[in-house]
VEXMI-387370 format. One record per residue (C-alpha): residue number from 1; residue in three letters; x, y, z. Coordinates in Angstrom, 1 decimal, decimal comma. Each point is the difference from the previous one (the first is absolute). Example, Ala and Ser with C-alpha at 12.3 -4.5 7.8 and 13.67 -1.06 7.14 Angstrom:
<fidos>
[1 'ALA' [12,3 -4,5 7,8]]
[2 'SER' [1,4 3,4 -0,7]]
</fidos>
This chain:
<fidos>
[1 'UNK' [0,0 0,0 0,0]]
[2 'UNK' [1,6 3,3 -1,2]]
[3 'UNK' [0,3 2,9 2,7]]
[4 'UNK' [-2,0 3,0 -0,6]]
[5 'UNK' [0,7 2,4 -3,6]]
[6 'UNK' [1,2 3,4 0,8]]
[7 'UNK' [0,6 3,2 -2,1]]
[8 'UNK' [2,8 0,4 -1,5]]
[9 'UNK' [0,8 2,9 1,8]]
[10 'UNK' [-1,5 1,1 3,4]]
[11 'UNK' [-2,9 2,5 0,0]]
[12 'UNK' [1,0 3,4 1,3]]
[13 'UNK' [-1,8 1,4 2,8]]
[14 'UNK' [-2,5 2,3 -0,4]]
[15 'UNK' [0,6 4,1 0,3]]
[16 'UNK' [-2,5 1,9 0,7]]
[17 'UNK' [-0,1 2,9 -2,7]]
[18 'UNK' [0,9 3,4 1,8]]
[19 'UNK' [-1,2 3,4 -1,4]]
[20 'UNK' [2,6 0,8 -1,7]]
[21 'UNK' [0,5 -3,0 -1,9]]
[22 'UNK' [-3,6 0,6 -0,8]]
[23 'UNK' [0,1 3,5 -1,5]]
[24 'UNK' [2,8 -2,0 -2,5]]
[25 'UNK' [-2,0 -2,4 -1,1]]
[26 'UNK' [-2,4 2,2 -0,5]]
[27 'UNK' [2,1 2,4 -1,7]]
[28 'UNK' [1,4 -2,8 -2,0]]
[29 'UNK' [-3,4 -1,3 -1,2]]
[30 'UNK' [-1,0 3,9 -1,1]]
[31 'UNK' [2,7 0,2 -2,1]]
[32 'UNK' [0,0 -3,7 -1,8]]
[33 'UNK' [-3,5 1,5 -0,7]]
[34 'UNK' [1,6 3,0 -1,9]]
[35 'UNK' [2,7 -1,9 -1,5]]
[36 'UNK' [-2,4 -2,4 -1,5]]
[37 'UNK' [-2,5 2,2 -1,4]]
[38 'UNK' [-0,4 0,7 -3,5]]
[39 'UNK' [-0,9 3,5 0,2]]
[40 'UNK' [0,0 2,7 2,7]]
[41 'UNK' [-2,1 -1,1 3,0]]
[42 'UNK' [-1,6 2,0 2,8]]
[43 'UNK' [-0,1 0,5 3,7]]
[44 'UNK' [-3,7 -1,2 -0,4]]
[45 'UNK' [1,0 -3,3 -1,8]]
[46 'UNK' [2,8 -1,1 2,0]]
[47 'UNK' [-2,5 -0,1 3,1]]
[48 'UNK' [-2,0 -2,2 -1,9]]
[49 'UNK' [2,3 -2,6 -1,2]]
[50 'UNK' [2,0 0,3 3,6]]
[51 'UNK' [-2,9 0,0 2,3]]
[52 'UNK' [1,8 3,3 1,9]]
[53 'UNK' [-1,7 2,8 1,1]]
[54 'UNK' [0,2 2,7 -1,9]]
[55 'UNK' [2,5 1,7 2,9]]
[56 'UNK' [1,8 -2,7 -0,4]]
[57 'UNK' [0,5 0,5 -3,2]]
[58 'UNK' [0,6 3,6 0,0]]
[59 'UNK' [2,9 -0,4 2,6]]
[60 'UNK' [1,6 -2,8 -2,3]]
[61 'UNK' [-0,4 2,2 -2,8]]
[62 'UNK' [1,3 2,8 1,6]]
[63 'UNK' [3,5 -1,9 1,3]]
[64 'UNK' [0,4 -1,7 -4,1]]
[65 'UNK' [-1,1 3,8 -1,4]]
[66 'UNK' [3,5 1,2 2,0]]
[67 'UNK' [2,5 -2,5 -0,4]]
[68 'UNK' [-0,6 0,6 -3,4]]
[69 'UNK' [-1,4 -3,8 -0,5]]
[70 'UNK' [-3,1 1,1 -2,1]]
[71 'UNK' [-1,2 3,5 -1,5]]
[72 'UNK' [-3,4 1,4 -0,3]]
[73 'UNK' [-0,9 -0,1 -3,8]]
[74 'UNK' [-2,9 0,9 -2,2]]
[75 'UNK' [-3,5 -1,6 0,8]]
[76 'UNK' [-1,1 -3,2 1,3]]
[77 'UNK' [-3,3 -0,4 -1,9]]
[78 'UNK' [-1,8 -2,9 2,4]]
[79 'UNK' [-3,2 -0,6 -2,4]]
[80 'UNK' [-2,2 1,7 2,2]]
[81 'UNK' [-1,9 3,2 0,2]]
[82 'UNK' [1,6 3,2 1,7]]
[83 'UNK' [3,2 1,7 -0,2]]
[84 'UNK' [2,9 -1,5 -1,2]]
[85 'UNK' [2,8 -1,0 2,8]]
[86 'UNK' [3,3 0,5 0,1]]
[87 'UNK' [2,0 -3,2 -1,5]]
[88 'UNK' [3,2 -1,3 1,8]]
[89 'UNK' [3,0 -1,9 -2,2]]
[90 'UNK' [3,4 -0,5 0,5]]
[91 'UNK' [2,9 2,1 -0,2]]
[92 'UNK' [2,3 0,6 -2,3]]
[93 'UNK' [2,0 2,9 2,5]]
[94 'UNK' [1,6 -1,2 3,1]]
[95 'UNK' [1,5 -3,8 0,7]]
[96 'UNK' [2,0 -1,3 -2,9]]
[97 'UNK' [2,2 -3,1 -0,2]]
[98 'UNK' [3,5 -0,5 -1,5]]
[99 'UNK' [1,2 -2,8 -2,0]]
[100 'UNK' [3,9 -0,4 -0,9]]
[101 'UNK' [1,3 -2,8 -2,0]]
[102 'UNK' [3,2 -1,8 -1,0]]
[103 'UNK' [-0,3 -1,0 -4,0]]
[104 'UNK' [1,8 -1,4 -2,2]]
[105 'UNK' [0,5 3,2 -1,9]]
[106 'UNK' [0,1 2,2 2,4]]
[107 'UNK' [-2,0 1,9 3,2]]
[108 'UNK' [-3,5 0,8 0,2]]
[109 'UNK' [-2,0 1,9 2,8]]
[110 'UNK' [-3,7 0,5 -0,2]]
[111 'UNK' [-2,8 1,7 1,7]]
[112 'UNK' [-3,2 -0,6 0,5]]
[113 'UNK' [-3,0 1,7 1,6]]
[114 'UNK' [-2,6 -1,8 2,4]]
[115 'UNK' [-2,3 -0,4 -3,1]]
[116 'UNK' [2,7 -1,9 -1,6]]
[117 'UNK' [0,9 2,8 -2,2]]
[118 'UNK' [3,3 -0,1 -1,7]]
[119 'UNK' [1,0 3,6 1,3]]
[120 'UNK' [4,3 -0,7 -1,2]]
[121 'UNK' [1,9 -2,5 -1,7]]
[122 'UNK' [3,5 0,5 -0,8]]
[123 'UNK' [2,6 -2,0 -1,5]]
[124 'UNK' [4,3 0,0 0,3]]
[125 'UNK' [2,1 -2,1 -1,8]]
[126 'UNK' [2,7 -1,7 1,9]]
[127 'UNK' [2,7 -2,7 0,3]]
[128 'UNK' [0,2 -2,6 3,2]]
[129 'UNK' [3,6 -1,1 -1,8]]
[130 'UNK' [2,6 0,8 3,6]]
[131 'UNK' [-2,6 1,9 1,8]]
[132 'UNK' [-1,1 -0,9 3,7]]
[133 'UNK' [-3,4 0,4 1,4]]
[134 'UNK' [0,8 3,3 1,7]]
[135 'UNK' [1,0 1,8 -3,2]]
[136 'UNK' [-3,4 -1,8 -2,0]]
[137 'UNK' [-2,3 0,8 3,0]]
[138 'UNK' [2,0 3,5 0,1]]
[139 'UNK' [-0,9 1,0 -3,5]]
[140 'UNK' [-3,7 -1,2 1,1]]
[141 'UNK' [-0,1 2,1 2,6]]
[142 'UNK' [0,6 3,1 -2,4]]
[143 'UNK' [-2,6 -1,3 -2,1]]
[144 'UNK' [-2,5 0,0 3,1]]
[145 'UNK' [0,9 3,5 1,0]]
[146 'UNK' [-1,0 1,0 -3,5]]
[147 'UNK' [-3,3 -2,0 0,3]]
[148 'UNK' [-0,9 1,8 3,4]]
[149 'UNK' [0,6 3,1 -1,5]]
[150 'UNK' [-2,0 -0,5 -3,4]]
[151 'UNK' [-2,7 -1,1 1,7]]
[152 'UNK' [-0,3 2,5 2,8]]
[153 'UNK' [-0,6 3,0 -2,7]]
[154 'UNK' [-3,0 -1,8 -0,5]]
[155 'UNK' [-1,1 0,0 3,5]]
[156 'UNK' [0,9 -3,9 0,6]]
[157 'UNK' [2,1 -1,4 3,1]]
[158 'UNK' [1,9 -2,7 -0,3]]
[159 'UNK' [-0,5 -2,3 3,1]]
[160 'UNK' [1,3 -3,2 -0,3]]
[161 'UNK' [2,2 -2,0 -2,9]]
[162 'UNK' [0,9 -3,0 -1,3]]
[163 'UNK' [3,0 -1,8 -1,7]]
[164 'UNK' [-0,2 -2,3 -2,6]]
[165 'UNK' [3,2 -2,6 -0,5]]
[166 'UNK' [1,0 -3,1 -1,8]]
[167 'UNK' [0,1 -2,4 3,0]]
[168 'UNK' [-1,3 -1,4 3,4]]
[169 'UNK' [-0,7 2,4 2,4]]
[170 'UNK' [0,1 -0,7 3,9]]
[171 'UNK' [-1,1 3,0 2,0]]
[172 'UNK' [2,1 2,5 -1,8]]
[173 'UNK' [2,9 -2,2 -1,3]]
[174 'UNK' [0,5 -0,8 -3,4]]
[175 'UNK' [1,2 -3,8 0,7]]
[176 'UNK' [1,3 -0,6 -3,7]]
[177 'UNK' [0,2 2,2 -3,1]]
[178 'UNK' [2,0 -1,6 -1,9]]
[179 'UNK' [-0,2 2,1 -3,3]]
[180 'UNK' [0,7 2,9 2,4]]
[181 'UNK' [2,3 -2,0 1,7]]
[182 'UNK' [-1,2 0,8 3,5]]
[183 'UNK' [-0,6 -2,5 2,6]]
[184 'UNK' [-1,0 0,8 3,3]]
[185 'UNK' [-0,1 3,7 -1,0]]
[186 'UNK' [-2,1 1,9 2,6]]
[187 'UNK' [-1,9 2,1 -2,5]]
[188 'UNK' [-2,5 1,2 2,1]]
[189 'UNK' [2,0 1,4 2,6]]
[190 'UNK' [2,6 1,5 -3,2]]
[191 'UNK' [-2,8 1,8 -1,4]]
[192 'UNK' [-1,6 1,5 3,5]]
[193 'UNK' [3,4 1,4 0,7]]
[194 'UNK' [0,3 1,7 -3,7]]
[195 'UNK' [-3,3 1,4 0,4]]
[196 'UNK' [-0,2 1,0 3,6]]
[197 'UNK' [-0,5 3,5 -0,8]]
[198 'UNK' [-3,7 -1,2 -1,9]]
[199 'UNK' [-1,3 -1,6 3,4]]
[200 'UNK' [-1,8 -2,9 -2,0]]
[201 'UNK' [-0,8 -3,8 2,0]]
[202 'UNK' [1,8 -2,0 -3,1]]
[203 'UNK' [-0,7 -3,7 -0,9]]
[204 'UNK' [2,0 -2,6 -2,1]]
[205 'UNK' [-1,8 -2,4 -2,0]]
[206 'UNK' [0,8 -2,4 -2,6]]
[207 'UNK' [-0,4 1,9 -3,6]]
[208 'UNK' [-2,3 -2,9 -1,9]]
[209 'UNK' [-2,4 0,0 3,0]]
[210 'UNK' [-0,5 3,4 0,1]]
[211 'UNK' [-0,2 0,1 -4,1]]
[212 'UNK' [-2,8 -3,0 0,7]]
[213 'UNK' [-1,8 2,5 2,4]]
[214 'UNK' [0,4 2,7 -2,5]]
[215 'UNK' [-1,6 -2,2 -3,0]]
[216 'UNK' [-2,6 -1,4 2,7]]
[217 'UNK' [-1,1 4,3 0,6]]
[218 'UNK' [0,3 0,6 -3,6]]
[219 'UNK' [-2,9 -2,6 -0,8]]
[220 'UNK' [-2,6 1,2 2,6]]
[221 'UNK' [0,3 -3,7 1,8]]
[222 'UNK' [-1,1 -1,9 -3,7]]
[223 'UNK' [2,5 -2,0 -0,7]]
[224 'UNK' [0,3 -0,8 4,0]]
[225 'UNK' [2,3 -3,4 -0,6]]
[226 'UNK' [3,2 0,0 -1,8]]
[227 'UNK' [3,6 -0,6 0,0]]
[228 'UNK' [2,3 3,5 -0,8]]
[229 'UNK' [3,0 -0,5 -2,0]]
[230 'UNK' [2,8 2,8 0,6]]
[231 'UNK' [2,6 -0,5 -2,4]]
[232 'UNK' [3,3 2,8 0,7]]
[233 'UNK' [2,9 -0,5 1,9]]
[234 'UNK' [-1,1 -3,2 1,4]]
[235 'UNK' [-3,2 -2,0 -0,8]]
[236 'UNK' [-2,7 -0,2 2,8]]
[237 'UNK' [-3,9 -0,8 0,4]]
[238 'UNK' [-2,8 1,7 1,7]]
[239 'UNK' [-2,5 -2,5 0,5]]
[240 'UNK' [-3,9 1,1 0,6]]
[241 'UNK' [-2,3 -2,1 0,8]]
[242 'UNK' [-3,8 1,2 0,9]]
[243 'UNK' [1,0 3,1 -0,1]]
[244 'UNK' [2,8 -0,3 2,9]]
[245 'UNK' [3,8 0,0 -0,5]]
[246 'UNK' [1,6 -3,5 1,3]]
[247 'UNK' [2,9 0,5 1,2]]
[248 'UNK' [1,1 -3,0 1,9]]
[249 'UNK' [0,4 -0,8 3,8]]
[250 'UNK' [3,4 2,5 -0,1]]
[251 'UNK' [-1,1 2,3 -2,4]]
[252 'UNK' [2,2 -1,5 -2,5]]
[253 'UNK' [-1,8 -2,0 -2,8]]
[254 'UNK' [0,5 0,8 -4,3]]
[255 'UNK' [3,1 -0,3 0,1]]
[256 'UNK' [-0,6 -1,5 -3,6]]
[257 'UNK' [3,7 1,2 -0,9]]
[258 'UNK' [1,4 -3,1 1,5]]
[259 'UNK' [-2,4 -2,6 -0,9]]
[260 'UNK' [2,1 -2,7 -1,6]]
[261 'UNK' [-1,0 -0,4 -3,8]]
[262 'UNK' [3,4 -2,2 -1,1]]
[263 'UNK' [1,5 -1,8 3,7]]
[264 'UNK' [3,8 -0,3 -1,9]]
[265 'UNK' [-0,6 3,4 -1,1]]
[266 'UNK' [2,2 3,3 -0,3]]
[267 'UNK' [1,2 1,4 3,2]]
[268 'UNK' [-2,3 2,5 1,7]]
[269 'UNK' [1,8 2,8 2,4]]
[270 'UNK' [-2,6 -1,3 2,7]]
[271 'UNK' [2,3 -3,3 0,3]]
[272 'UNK' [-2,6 -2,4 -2,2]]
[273 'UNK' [0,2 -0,8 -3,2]]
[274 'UNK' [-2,5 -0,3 -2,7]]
[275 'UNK' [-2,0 2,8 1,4]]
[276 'UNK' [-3,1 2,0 -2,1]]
[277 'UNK' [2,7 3,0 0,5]]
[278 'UNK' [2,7 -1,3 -1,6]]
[279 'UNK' [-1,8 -0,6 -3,4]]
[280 'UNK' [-3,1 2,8 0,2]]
[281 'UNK' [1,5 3,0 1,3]]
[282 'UNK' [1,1 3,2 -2,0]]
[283 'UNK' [3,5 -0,4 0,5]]
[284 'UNK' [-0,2 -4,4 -1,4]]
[285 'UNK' [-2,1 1,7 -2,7]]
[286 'UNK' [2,3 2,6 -0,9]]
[287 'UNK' [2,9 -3,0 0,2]]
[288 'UNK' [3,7 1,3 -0,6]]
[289 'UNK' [-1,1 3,2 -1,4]]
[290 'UNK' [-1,3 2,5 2,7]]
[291 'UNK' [-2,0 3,3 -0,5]]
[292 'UNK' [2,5 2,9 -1,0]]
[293 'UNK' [0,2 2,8 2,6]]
[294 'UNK' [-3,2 2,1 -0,2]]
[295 'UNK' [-2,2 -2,3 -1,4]]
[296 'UNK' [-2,6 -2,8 2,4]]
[297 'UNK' [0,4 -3,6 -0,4]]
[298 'UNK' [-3,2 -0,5 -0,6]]
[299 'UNK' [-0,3 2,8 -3,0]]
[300 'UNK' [3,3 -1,6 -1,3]]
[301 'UNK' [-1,6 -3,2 -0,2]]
[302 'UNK' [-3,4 1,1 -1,9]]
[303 'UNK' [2,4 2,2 -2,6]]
[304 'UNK' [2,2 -3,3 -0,3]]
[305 'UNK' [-3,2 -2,1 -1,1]]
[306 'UNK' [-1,7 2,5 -1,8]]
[307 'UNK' [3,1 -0,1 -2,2]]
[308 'UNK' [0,3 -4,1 -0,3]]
[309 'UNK' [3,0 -0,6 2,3]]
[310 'UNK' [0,3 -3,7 -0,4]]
[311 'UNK' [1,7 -0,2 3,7]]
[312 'UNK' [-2,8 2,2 1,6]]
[313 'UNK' [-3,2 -1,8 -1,3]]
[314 'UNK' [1,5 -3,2 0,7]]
[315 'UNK' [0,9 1,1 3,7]]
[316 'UNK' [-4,0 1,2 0,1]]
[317 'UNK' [-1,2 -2,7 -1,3]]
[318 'UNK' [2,4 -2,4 2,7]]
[319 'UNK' [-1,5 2,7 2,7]]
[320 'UNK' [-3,6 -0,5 -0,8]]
[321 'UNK' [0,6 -3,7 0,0]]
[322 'UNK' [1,2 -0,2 3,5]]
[323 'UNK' [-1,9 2,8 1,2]]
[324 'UNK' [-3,4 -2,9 -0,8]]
[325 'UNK' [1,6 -2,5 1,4]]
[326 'UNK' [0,7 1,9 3,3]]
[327 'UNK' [-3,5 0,9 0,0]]
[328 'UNK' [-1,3 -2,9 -1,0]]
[329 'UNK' [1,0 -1,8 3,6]]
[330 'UNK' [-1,6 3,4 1,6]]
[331 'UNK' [-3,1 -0,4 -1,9]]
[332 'UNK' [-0,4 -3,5 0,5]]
[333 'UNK' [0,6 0,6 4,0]]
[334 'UNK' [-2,5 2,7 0,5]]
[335 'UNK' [-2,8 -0,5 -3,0]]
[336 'UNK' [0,1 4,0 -1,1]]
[337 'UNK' [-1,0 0,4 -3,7]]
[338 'UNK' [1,6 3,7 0,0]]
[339 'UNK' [3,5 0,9 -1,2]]
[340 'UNK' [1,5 3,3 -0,2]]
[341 'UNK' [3,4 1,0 -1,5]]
[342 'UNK' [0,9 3,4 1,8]]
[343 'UNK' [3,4 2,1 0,2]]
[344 'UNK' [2,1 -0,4 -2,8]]
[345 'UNK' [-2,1 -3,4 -0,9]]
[346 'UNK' [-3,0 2,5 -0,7]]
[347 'UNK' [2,0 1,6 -2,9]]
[348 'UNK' [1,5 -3,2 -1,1]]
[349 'UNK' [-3,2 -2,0 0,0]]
[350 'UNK' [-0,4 -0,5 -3,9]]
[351 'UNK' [2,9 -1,9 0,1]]
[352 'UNK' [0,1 -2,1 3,1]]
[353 'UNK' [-4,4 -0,7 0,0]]
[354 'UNK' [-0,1 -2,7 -2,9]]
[355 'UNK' [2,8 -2,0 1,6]]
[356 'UNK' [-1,0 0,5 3,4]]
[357 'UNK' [-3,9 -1,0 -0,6]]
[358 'UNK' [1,1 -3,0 -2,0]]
[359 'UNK' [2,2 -1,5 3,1]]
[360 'UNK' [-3,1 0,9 2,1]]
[361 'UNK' [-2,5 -1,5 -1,9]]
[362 'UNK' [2,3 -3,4 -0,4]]
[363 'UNK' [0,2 0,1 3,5]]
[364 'UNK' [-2,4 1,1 2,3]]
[365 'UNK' [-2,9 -2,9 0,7]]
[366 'UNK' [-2,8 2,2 -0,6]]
[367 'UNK' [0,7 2,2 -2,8]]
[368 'UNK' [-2,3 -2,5 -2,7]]
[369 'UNK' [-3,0 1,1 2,0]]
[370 'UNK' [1,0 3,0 1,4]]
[371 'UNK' [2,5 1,9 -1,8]]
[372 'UNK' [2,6 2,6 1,7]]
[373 'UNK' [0,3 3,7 -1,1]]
[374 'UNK' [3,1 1,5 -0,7]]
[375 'UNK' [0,5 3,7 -0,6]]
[376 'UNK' [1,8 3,1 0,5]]
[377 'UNK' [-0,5 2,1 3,2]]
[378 'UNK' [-2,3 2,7 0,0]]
[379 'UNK' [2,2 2,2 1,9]]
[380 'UNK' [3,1 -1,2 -2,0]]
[381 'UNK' [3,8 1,1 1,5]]
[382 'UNK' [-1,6 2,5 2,4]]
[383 'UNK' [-2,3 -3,1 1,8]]
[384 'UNK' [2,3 0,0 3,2]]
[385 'UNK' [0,5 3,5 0,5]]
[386 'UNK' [-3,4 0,8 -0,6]]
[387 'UNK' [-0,7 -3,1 2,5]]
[388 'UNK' [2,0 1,6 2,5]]
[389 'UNK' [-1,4 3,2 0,1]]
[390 'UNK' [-3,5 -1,4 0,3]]
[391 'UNK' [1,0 -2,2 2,9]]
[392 'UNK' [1,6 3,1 1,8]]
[393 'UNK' [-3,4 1,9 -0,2]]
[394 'UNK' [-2,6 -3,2 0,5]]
[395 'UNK' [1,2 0,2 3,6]]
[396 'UNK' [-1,4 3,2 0,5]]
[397 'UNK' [-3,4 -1,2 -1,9]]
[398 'UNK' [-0,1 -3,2 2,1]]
[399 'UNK' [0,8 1,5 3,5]]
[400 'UNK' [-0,9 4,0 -0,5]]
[401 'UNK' [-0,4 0,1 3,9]]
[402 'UNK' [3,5 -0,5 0,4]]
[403 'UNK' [0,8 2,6 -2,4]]
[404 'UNK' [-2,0 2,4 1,6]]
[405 'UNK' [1,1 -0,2 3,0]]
[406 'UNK' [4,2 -0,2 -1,2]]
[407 'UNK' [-1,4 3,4 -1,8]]
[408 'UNK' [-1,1 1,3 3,3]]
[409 'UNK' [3,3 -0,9 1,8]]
[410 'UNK' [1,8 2,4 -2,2]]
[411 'UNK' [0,7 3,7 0,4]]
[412 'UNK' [-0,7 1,5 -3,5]]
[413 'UNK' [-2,0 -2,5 -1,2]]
[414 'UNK' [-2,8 2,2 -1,6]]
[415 'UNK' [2,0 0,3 -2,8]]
[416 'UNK' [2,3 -2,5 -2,1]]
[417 'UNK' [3,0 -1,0 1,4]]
[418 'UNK' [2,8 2,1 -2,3]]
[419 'UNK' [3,7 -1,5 -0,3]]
[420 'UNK' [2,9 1,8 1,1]]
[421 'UNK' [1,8 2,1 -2,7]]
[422 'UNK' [3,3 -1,6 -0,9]]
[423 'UNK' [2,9 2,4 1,0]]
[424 'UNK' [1,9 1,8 -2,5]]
</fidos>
């Protein structure tokens, strides 16, 4: 006789709910109400669909109206008889978030306001070739100053950000990069230090999970399960599935890179050999001949094809090859019928798809009844910066509370916070 089945974990014990966590969830619950509706919505309404009273309301209104989190515009037009009430939406002044990526080709920052806006986007070219994580996350740092700065002439404040990189991520530290050649680089902790002067809470984050976010915003939730293909300095996957981002017990899943596709294969820089890296990455593509100075490896590569290099299209059509049969054992694992190529795959798709969806298709159990999609990004190379911006600012729209009251704590916080000047 088998002894009693318990939970897998223990129950917690039961809080009671003080007044203050009250007014939040009440707060919260107002303005998920504003976020979600498609068109200006009043004071009137929101009582309805909350069940406050109308005080209520007004108070909550009141606190959201001067943190900035939604603005008074137009008309709310209720279907009823009377005057028309003033309609509530969200903001597109105040909290903004701040993505920064490491690319292939280069640096990116992004801004984004709490409606999801694309406020900035900038680009620098750049070379990892003998450079350390301080002088990368340095140049990043001059590229978030900028941001700031663009973005407060529009009567934005930046108030959190987020990095993007080519490896796992464990609180902070990169643990391997090895296109960058970091390992164990504390990124988080480089990057707070070259942007003390900005004041910003900054987060690491693995660059094809936050590109999978960023494709997973960019359909509105319909395409809710998928796996994210990031193809630049390393190759990684962002894997969705109903509309949540998996990302393993440690945080650390897609690392498709270093899937095995031939066991006696070349030598990968991880230690392995035979890995997806070593046969589908820019730099196997572009083979013995790299980019010239000035120019991406991923625009050196389309201008090879487009002018019939024998070597390239036969190094694309090898990287499409292994890139299905990588994803074929991913595919077959988790039963997703959704593949997109993003990063420099998104611009390289018309070569690598035909080879890639033919491996899939050999491979994966299912595809004779239910076939897998392959296709480019929507977002394309800017997917993870993008990504990171919106996870910056989705933690003020999931906890605007907390916002609120970090806005309160600070002296001058009426109006956007403004970096300091550099000297000279």
């Amino acid at each position: 006789m088998t002894g009693p089945i318990r939970p897998s974990r223990p129950r917690q014990a039961e809080q009671p709910v003080r007044q203050e966590s009250l007014r939040s969830i009440n707060l919260e619950l107002v303005f998920r109400q504003i976020l979600g509706a498609a068109q200006p919505i009043s004071r009137t309404e929101l009582a309805a669909v909350t069940g406050l009273t109308r005080p209520t309301i007004t108070r909550i209104v009141d606190d959201l109206l001067g943190g900035r989190l939604v603005t008074e515009t137009g008309l709310a037009h209720d279907g009823r008889a009377g005057r028309p009430r003033v309609g509530l939406t969200v903001s597109d002044r105040g909290p903004a978030g701040l993505g920064l990526d490491i690319r292939a080709d280069g640096l990116a920052a992004c801004v984004v306001d709490l409606t999801g806006t694309v406020r900035h986007l900038a680009f620098a070219p750049a070379s990892y070739a003998d450079r350390g994580a301080p002088a990368v996350l340095a140049d990043l740092a001059g590229m978030a100053d900028a941001a700031v700065r663009a973005v407060a002439a529009e009567d934005l404040a930046v108030v959190t950000a987020t990095l993007a990189v080519p490896g796992p991520v464990d609180a902070g530290l990169v643990r391997s990069a090895p296109a960058l050649g970091w390992r164990n680089a504390d990124a988080g902790a480089l990057l707070r230090a070259a942007t003390r002067h900005l004041d910003l809470p900054i987060a690491v984050d693995n660059e094809a999970n936050l590109a999978a976010l960023g494709e997973l915003y960019a359909t509105h939730h319909t395409l809710d399960s998928f796996v994210y293909v990031s193809g630049g300095l390393g190759i990684g996957a962002g894997i969705v599935l109903d509309g949540r981002l998996m990302r393993g017990s440690r945080g650390w899943s897609g690392e498709l890179g270093h899937v095995t596709v031939h066991p006696d294969g070349k030598p990968c820089p991880c230690g392995s050999r035979g890995c997806l890296q070593t046969y589908a990455s820019l730099a196997a593509i572009l083979g013995a001949e790299p980019a010239p100075p000035g120019t991406t490896p991923d625009a050196e590569i389309t201008a090879r094809a487009d002018a019939g290099h024998p070597d390239t299209l036969a190094a694309l059509d090898v990287a499409g090859t292994a890139l299905g049969v990588a994803l074929a054992d991913m595919l077959n694992i988790l039963d997703i019928g959704s593949v997109l190529l993003g990063g420099s795959f998104s611009l390289l798709a018309s070569w690598l798809t035909a080879n890639a969806r033919a491996e899939i298709d050999q491979r994966v159990l299912t595809t004779d009844w239910a076939p897998v999609t392959v296709r480019p990004a929507l977002l394309g190379p800017d997917a993870a910066v993008i990504g990171a911006a919106l996870t910056s600012i989705d933690q003020v729209r999931q906890q605007p509370a907390g916002w609120l009251s970090r806005r309160s704590g600070r002296s001058g916080a009426s109006r956007p916070r403004q970096p300091a000047k550099p000297s000279g």
